[in-house]
mmCIF entry with sequence, helices, sheets and N, C-alpha, C, O atoms, coordinates in Angstrom:
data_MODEL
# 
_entry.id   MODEL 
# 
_entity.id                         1 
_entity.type                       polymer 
_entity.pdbx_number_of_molecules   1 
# 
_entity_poly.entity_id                      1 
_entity_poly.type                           'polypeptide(L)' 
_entity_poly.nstd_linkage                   no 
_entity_poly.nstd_monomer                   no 
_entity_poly.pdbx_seq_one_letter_code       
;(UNK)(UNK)(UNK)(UNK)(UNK)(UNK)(UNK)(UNK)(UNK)(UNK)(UNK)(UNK)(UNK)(UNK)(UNK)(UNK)
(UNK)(UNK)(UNK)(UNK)(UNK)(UNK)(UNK)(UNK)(UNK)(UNK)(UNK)(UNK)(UNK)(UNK)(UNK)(UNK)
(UNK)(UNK)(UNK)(UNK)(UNK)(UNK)(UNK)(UNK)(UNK)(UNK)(UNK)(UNK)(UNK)(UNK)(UNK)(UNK)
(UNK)(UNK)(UNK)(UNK)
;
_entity_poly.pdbx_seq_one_letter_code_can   XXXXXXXXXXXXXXXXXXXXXXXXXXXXXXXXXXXXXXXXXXXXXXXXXXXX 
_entity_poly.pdbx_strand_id                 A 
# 
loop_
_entity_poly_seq.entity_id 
_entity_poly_seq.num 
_entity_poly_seq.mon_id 
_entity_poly_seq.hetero 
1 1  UNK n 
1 2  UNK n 
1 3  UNK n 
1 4  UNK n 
1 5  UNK n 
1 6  UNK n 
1 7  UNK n 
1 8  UNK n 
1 9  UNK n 
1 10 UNK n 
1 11 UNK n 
1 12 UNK n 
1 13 UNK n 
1 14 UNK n 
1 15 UNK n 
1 16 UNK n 
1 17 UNK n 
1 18 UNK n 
1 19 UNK n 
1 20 UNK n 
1 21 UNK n 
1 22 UNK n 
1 23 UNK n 
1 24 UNK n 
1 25 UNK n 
1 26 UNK n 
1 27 UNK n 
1 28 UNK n 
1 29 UNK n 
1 30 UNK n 
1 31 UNK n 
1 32 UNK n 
1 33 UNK n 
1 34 UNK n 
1 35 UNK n 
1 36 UNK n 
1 37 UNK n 
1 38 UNK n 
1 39 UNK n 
1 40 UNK n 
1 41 UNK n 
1 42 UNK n 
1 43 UNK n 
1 44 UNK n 
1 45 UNK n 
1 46 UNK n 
1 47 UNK n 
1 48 UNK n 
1 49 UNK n 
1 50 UNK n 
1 51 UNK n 
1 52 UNK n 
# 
_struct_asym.id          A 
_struct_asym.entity_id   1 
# 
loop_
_struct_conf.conf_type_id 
_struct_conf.id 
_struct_conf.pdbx_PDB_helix_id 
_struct_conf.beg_label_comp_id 
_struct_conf.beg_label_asym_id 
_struct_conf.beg_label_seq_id 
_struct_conf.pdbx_beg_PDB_ins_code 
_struct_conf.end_label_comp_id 
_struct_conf.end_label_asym_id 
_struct_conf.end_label_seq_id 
_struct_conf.pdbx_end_PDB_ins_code 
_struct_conf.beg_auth_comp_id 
_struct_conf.beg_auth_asym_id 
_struct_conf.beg_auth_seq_id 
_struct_conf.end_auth_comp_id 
_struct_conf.end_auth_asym_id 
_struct_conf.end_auth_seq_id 
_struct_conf.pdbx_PDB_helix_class 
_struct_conf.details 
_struct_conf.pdbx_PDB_helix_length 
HELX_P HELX_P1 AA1 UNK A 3  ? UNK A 30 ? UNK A 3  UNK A 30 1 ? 28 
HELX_P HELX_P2 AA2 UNK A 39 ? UNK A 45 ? UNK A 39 UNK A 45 1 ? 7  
# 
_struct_conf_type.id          HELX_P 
_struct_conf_type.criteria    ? 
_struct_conf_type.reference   ? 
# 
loop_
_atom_site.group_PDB 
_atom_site.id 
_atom_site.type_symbol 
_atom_site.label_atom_id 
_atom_site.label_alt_id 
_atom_site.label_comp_id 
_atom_site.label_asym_id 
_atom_site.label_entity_id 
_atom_site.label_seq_id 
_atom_site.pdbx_PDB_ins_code 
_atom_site.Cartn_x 
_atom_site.Cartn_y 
_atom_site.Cartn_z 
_atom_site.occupancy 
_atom_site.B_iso_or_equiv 
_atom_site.pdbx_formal_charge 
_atom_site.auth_seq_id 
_atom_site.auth_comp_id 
_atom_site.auth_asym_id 
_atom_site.auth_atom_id 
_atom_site.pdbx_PDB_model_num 
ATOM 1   N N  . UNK A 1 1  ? -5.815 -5.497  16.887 1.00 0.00 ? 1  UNK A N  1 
ATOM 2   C CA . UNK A 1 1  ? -4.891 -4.519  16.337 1.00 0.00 ? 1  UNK A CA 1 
ATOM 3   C C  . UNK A 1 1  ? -5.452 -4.035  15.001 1.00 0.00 ? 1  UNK A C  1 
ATOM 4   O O  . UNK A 1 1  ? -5.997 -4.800  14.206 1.00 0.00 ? 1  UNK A O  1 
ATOM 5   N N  . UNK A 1 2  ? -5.308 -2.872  14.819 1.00 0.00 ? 2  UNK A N  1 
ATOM 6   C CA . UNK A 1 2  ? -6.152 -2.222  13.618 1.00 0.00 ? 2  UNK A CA 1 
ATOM 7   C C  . UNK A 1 2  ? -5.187 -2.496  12.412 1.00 0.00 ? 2  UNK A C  1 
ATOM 8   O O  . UNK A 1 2  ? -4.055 -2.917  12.651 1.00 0.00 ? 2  UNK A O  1 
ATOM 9   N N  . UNK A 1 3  ? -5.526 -2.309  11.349 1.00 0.00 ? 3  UNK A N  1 
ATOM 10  C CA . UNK A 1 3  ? -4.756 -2.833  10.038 1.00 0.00 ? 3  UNK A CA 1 
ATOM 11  C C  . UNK A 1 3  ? -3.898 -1.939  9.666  1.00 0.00 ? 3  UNK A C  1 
ATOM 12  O O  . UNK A 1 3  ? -3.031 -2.211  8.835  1.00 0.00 ? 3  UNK A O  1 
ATOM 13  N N  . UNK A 1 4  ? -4.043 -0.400  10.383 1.00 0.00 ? 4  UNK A N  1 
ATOM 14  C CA . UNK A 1 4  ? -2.913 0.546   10.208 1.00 0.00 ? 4  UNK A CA 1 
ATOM 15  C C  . UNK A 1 4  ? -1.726 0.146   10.690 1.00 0.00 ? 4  UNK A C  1 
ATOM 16  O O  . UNK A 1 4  ? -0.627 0.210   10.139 1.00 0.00 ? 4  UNK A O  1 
ATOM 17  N N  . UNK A 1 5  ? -2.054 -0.339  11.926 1.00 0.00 ? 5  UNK A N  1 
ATOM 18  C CA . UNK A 1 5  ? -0.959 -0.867  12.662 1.00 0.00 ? 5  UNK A CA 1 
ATOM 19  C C  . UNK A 1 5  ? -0.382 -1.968  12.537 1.00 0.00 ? 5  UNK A C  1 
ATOM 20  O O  . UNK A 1 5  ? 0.709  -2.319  12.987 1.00 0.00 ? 5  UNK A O  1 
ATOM 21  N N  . UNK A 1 6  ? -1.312 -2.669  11.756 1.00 0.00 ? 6  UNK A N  1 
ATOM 22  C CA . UNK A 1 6  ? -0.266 -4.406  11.419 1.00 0.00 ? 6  UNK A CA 1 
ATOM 23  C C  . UNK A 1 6  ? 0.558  -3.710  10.235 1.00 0.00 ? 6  UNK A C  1 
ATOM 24  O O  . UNK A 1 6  ? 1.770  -3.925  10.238 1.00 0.00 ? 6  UNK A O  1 
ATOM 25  N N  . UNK A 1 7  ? 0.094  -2.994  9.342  1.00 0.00 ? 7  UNK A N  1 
ATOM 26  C CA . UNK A 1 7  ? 0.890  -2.808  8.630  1.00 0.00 ? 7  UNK A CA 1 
ATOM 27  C C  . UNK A 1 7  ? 2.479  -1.815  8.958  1.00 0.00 ? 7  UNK A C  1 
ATOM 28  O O  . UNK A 1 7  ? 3.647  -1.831  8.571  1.00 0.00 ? 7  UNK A O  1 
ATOM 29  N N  . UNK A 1 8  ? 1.700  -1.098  9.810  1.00 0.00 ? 8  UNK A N  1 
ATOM 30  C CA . UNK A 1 8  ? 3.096  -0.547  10.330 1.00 0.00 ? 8  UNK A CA 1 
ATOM 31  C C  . UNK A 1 8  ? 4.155  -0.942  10.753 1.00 0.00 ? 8  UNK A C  1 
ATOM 32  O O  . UNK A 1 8  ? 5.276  -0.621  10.358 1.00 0.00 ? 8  UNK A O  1 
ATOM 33  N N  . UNK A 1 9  ? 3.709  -2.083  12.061 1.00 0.00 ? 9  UNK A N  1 
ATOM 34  C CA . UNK A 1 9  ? 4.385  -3.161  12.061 1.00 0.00 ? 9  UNK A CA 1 
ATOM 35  C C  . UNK A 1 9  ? 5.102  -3.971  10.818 1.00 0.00 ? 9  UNK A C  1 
ATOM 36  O O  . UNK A 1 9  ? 6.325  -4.105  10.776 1.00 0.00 ? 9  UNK A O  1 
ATOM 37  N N  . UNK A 1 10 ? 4.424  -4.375  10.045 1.00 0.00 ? 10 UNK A N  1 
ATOM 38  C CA . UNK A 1 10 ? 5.391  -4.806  8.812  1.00 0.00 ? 10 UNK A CA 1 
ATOM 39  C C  . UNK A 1 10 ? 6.042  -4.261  8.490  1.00 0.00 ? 10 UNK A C  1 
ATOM 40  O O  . UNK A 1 10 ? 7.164  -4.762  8.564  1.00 0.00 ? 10 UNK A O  1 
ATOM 41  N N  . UNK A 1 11 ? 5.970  -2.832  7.876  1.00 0.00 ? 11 UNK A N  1 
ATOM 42  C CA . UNK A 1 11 ? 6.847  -1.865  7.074  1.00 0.00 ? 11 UNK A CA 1 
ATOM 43  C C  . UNK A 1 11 ? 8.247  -2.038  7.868  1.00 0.00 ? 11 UNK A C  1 
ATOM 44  O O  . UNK A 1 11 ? 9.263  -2.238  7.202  1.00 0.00 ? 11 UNK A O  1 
ATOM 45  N N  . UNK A 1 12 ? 8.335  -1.951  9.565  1.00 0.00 ? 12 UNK A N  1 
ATOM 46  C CA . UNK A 1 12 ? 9.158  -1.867  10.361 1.00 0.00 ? 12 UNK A CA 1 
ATOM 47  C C  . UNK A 1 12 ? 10.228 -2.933  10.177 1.00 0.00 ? 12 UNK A C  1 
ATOM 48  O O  . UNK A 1 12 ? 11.424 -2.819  9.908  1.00 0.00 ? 12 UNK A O  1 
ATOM 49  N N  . UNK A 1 13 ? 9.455  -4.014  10.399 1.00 0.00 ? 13 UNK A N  1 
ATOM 50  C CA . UNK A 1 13 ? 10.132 -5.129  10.180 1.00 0.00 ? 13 UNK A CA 1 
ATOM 51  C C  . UNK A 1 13 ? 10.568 -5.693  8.821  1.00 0.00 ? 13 UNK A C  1 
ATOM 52  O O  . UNK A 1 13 ? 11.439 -6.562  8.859  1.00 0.00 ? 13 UNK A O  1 
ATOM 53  N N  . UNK A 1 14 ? 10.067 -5.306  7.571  1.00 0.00 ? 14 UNK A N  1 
ATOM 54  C CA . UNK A 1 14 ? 10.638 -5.294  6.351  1.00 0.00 ? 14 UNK A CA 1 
ATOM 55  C C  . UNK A 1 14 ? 11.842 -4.253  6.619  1.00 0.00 ? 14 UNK A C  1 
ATOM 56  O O  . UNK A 1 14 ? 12.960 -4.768  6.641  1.00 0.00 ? 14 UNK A O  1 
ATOM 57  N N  . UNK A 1 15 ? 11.772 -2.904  6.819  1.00 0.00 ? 15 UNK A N  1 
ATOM 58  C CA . UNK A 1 15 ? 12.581 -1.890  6.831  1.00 0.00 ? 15 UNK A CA 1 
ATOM 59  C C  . UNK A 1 15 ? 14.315 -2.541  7.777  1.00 0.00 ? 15 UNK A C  1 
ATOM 60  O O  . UNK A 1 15 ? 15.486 -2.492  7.399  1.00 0.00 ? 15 UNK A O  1 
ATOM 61  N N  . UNK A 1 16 ? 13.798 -2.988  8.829  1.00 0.00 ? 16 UNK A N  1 
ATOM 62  C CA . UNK A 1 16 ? 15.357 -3.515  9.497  1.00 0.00 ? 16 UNK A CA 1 
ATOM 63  C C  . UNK A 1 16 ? 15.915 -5.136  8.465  1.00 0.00 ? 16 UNK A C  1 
ATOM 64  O O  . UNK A 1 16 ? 17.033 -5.644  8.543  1.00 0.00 ? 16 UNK A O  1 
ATOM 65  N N  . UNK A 1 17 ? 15.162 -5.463  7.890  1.00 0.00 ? 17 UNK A N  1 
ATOM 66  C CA . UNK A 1 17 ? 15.562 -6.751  7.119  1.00 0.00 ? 17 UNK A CA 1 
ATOM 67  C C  . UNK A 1 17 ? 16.360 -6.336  5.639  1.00 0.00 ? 17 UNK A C  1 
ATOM 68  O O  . UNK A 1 17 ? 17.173 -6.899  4.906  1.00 0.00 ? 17 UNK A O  1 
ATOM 69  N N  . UNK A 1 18 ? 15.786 -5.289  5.644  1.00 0.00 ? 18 UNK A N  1 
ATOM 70  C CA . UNK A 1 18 ? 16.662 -4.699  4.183  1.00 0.00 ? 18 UNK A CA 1 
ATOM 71  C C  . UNK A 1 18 ? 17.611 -4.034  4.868  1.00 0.00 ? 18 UNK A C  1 
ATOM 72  O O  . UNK A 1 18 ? 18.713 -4.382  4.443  1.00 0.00 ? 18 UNK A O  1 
ATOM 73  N N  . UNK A 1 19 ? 17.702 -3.164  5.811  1.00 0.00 ? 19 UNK A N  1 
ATOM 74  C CA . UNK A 1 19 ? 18.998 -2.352  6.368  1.00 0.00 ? 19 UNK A CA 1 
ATOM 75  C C  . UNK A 1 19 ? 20.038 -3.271  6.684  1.00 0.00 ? 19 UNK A C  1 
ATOM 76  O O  . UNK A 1 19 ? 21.224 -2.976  6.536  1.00 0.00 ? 19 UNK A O  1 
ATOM 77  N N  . UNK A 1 20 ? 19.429 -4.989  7.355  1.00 0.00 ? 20 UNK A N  1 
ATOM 78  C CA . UNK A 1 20 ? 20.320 -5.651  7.597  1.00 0.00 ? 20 UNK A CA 1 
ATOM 79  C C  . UNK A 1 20 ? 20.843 -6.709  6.697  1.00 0.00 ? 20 UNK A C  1 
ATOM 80  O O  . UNK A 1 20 ? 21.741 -7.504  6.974  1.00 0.00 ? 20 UNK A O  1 
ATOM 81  N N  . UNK A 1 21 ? 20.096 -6.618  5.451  1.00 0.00 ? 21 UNK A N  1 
ATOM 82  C CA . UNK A 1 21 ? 20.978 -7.312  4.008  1.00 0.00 ? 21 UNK A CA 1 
ATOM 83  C C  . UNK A 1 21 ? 21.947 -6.468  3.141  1.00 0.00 ? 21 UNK A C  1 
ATOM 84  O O  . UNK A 1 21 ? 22.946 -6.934  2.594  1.00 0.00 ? 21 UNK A O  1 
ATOM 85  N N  . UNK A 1 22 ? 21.390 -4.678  3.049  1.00 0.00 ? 22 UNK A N  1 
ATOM 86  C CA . UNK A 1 22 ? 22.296 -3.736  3.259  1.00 0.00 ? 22 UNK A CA 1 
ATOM 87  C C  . UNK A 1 22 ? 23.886 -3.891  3.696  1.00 0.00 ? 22 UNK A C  1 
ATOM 88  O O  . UNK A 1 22 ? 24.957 -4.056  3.114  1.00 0.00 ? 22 UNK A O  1 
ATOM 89  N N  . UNK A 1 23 ? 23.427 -3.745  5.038  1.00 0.00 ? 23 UNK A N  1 
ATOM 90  C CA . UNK A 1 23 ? 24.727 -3.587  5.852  1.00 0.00 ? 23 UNK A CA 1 
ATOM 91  C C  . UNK A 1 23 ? 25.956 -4.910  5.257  1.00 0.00 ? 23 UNK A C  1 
ATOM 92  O O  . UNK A 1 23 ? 27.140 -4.729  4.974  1.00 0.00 ? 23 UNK A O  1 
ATOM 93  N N  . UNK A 1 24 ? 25.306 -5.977  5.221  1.00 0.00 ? 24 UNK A N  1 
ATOM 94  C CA . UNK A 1 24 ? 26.173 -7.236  4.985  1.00 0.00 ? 24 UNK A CA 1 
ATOM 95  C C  . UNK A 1 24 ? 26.588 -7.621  3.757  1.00 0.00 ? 24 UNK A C  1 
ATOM 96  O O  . UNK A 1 24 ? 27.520 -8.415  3.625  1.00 0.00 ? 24 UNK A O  1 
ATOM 97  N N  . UNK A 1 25 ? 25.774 -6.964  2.482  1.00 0.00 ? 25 UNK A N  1 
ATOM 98  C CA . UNK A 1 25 ? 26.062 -7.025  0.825  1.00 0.00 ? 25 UNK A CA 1 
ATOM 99  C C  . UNK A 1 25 ? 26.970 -5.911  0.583  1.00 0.00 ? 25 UNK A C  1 
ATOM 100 O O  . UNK A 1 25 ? 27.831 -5.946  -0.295 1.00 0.00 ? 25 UNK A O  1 
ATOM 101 N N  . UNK A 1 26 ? 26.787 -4.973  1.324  1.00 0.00 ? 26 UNK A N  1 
ATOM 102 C CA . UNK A 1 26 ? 27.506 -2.826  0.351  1.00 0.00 ? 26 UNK A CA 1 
ATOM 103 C C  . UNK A 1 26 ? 28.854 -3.376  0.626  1.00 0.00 ? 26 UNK A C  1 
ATOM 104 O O  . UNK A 1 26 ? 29.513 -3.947  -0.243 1.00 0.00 ? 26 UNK A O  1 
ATOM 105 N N  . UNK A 1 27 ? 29.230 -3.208  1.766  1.00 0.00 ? 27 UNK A N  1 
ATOM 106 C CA . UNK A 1 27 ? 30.893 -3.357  1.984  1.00 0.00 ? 27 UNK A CA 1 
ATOM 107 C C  . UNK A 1 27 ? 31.523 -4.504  1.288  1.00 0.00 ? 27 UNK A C  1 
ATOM 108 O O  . UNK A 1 27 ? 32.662 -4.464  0.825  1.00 0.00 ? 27 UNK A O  1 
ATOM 109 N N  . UNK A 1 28 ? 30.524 -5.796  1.221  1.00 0.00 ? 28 UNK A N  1 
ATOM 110 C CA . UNK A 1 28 ? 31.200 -6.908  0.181  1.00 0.00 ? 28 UNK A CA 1 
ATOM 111 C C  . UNK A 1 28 ? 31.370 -6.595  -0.929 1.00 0.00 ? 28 UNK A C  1 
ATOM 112 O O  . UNK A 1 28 ? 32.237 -7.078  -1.657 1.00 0.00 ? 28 UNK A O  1 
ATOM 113 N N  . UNK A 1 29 ? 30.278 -5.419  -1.354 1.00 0.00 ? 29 UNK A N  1 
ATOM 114 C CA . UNK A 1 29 ? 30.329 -5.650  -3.040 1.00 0.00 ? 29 UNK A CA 1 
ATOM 115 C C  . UNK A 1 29 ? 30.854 -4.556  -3.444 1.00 0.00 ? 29 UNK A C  1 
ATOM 116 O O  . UNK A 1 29 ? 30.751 -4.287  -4.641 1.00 0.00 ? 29 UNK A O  1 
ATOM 117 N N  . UNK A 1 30 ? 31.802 -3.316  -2.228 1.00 0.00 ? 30 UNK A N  1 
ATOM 118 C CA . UNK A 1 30 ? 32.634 -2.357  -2.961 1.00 0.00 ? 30 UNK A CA 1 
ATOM 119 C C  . UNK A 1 30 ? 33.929 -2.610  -2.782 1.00 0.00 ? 30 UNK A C  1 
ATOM 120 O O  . UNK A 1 30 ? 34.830 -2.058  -3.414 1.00 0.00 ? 30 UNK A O  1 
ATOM 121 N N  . UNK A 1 31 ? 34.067 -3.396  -1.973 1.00 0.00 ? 31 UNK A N  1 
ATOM 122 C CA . UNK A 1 31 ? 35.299 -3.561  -1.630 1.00 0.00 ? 31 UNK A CA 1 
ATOM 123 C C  . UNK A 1 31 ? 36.073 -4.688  -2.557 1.00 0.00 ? 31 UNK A C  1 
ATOM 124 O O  . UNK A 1 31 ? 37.281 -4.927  -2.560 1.00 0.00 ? 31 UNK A O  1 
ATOM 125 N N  . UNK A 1 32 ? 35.065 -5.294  -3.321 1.00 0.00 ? 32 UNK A N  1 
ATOM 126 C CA . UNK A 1 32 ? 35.323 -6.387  -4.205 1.00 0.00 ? 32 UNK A CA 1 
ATOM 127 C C  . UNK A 1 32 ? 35.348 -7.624  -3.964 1.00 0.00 ? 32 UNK A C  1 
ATOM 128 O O  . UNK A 1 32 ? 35.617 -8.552  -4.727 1.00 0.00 ? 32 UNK A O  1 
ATOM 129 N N  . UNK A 1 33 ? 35.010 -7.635  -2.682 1.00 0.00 ? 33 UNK A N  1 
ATOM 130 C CA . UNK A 1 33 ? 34.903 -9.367  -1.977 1.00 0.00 ? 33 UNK A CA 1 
ATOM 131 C C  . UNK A 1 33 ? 33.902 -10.172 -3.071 1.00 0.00 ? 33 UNK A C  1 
ATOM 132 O O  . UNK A 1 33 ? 34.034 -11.209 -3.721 1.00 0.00 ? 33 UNK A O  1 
ATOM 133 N N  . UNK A 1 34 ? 33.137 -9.450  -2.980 1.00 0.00 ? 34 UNK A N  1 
ATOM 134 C CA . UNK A 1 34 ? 31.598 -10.525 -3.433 1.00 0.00 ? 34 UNK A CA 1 
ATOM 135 C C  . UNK A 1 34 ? 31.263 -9.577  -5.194 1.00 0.00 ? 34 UNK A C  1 
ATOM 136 O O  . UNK A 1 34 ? 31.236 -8.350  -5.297 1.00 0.00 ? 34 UNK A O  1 
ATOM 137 N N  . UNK A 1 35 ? 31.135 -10.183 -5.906 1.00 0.00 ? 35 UNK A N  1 
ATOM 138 C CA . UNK A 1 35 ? 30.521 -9.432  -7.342 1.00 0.00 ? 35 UNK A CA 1 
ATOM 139 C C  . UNK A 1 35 ? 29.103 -9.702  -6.947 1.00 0.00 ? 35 UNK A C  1 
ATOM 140 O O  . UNK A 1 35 ? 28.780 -10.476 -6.047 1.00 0.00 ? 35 UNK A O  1 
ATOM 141 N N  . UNK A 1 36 ? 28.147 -8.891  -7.810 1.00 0.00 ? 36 UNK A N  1 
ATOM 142 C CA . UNK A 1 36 ? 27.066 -8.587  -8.085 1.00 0.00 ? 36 UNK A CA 1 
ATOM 143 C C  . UNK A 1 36 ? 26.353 -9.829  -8.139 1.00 0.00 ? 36 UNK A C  1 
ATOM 144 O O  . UNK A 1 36 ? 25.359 -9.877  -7.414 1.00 0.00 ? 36 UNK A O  1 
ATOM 145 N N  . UNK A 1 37 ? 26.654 -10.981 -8.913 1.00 0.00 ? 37 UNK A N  1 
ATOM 146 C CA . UNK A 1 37 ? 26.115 -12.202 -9.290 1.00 0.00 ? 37 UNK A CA 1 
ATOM 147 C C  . UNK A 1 37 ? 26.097 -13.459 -8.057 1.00 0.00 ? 37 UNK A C  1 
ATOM 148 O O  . UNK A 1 37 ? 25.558 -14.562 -7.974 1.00 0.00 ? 37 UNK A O  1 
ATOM 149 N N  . UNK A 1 38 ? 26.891 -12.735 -7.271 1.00 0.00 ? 38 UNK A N  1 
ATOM 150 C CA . UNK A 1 38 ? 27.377 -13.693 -5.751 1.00 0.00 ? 38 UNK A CA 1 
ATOM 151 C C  . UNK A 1 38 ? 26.083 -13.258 -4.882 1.00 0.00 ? 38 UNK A C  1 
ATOM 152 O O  . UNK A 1 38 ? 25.297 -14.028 -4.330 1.00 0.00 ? 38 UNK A O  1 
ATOM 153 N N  . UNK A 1 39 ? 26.049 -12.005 -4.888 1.00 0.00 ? 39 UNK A N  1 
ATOM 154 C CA . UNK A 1 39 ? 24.962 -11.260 -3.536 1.00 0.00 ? 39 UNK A CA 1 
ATOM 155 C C  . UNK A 1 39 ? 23.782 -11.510 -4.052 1.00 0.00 ? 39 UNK A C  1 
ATOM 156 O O  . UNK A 1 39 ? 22.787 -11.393 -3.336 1.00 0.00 ? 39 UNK A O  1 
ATOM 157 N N  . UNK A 1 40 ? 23.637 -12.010 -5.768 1.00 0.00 ? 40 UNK A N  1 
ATOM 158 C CA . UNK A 1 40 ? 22.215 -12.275 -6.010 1.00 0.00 ? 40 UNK A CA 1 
ATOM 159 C C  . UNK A 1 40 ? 21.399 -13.818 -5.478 1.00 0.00 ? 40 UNK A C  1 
ATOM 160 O O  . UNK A 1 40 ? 20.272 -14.180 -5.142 1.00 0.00 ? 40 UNK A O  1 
ATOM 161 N N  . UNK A 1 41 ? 23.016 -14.509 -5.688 1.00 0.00 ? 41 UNK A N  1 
ATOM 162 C CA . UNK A 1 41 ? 23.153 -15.953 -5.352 1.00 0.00 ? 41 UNK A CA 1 
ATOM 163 C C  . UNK A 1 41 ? 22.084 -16.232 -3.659 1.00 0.00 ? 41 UNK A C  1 
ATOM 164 O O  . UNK A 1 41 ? 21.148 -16.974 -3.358 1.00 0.00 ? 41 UNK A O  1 
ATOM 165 N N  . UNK A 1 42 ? 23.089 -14.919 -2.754 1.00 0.00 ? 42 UNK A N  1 
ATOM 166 C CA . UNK A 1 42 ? 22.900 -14.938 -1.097 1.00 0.00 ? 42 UNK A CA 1 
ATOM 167 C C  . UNK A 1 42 ? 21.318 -14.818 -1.293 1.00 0.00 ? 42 UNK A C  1 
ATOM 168 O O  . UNK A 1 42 ? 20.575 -15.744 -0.968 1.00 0.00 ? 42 UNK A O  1 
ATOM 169 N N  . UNK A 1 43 ? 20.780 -13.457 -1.919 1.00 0.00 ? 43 UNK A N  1 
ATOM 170 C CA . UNK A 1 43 ? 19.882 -13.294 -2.161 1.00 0.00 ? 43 UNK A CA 1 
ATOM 171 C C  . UNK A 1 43 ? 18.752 -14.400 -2.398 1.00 0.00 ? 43 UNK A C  1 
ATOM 172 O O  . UNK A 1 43 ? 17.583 -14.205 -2.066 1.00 0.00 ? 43 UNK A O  1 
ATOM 173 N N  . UNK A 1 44 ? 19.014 -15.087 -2.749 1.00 0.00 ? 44 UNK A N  1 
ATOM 174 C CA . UNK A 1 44 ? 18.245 -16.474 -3.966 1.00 0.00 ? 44 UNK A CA 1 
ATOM 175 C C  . UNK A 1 44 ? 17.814 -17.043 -2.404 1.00 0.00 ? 44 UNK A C  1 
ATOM 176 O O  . UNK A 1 44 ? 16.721 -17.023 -1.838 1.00 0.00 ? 44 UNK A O  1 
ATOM 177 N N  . UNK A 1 45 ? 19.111 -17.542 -1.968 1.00 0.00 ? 45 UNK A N  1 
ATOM 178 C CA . UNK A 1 45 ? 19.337 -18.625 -0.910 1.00 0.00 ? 45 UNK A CA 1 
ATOM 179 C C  . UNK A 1 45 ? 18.122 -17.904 0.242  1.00 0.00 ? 45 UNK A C  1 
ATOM 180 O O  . UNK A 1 45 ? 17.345 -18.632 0.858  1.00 0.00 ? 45 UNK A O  1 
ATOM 181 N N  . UNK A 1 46 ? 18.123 -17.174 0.316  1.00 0.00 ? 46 UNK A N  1 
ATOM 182 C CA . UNK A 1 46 ? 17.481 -16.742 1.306  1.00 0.00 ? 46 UNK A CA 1 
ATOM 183 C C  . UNK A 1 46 ? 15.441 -16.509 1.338  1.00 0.00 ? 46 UNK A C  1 
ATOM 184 O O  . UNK A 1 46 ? 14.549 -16.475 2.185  1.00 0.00 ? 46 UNK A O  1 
ATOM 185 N N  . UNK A 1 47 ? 15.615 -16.380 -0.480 1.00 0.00 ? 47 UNK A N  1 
ATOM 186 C CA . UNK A 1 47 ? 13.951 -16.961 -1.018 1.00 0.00 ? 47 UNK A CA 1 
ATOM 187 C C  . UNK A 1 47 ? 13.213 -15.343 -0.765 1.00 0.00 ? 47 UNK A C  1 
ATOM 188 O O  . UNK A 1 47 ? 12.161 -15.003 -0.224 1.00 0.00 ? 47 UNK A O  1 
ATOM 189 N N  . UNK A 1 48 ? 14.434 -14.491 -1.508 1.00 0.00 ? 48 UNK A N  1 
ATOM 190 C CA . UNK A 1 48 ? 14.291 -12.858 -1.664 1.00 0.00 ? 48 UNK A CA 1 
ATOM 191 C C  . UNK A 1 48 ? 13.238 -12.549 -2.548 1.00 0.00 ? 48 UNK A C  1 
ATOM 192 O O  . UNK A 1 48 ? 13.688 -12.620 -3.692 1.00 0.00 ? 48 UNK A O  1 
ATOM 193 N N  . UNK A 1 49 ? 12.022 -12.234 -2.554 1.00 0.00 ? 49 UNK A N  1 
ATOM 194 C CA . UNK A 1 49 ? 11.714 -11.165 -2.056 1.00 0.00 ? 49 UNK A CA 1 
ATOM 195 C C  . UNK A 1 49 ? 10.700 -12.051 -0.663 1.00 0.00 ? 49 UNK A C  1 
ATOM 196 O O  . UNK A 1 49 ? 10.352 -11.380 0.309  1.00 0.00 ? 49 UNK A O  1 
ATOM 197 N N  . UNK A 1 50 ? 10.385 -13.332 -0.739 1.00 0.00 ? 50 UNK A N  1 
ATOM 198 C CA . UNK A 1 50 ? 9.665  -14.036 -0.245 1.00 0.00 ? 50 UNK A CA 1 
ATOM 199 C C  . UNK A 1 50 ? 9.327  -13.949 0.796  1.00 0.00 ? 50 UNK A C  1 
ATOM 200 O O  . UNK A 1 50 ? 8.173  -13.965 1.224  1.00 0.00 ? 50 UNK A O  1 
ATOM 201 N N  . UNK A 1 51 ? 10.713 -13.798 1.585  1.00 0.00 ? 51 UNK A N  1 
ATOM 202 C CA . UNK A 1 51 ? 10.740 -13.732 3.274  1.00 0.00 ? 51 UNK A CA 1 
ATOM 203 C C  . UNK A 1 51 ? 10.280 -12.820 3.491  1.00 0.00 ? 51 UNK A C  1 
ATOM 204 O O  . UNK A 1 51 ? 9.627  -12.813 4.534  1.00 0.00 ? 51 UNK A O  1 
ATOM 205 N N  . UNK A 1 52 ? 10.313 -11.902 2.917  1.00 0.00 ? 52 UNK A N  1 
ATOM 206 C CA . UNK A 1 52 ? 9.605  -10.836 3.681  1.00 0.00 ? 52 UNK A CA 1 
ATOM 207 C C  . UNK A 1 52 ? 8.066  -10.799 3.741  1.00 0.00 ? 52 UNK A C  1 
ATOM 208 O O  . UNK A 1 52 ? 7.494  -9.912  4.375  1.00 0.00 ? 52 UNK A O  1 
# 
């Protein structure tokens, strides 16, 4: 596989990993469930920016 394409591949798969920490932080943190300092917490737990 050429390196254009691994990387493309990555971008892809970074790209749905942020849409899907997105989707699960916005509505917590407007609606007031979760403050700012909570989603950084989730964030932490999860070893952000790392995993990716």
């Amino acid at each position: 596989m050429s390196q254009f394409f691994k990387k493309r591949q990555a971008n892809g798969l970074q790209s749905k990993v942020l849409a899907s920490i997105r989707d699960t932080l916005l509505p917590k943190l407007l609606s007031g469930e979760i403050r700012v300092k909570e989603a950084e917490k989730v964030l932490e737990a999860l070893k952000w920016p790392e995993f990716i």
